[in-house]
C-alpha positions in Angstrom: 215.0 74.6 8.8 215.0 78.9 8.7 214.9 79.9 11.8 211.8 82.2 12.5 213.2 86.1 12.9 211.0 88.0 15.2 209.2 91.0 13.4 209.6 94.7 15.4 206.5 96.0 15.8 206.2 99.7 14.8 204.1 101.3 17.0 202.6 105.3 16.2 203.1 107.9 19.0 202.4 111.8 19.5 206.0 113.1 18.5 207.7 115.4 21.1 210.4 117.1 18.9 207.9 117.4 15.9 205.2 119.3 17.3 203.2 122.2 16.7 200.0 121.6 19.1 199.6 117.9 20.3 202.1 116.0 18.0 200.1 113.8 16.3 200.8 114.7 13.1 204.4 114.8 13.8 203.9 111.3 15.0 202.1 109.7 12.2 204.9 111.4 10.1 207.4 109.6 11.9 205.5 106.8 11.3 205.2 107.1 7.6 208.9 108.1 7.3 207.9 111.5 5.6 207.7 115.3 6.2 205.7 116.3 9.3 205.1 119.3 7.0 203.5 117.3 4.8 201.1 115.4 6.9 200.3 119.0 8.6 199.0 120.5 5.2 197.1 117.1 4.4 195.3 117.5 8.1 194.6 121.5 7.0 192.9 120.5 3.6 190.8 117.4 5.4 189.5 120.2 7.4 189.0 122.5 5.4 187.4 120.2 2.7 185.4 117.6 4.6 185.2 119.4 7.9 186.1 116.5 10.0 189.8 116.8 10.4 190.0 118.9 13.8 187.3 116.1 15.3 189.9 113.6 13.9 192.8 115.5 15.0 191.4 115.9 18.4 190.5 111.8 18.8 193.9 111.0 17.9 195.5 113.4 20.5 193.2 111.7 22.8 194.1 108.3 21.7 197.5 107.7 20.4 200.2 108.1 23.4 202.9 110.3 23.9 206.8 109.4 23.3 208.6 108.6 26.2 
């Protein structure tokens, strides 16, 4: 019978060493395994193109947590 291996969770916070304003895109970047640089230029276009990036930007600094 396998035995059952417990999964680690990966969980999303605001990044403290990858930040420019709040983190957040540093911290979904950390996430993602990717460039903060990246994610940073891909919030900047949302914005720009749809408008709603800095609404988004500003929920998620609300609601994903800090690194500790």
């Amino acid at each position: 019978m396998p035995k059952k291996e417990k999964q680690k969770t990966k969980k999303i916070y605001r990044s403290k060493k990858e930040r420019m304003i709040g983190g957040v895109c540093g911290g979904i970047a950390e996430y993602i395994n990717t460039d903060p640089t990246l994610i940073r230029l891909l919030a900047v276009l949302i914005t720009l193109i749809y408008g709603a990036g800095l609404l988004a930007y500003l929920i998620a600094w609300i609601v994903i947590p800090e690194k500790k």
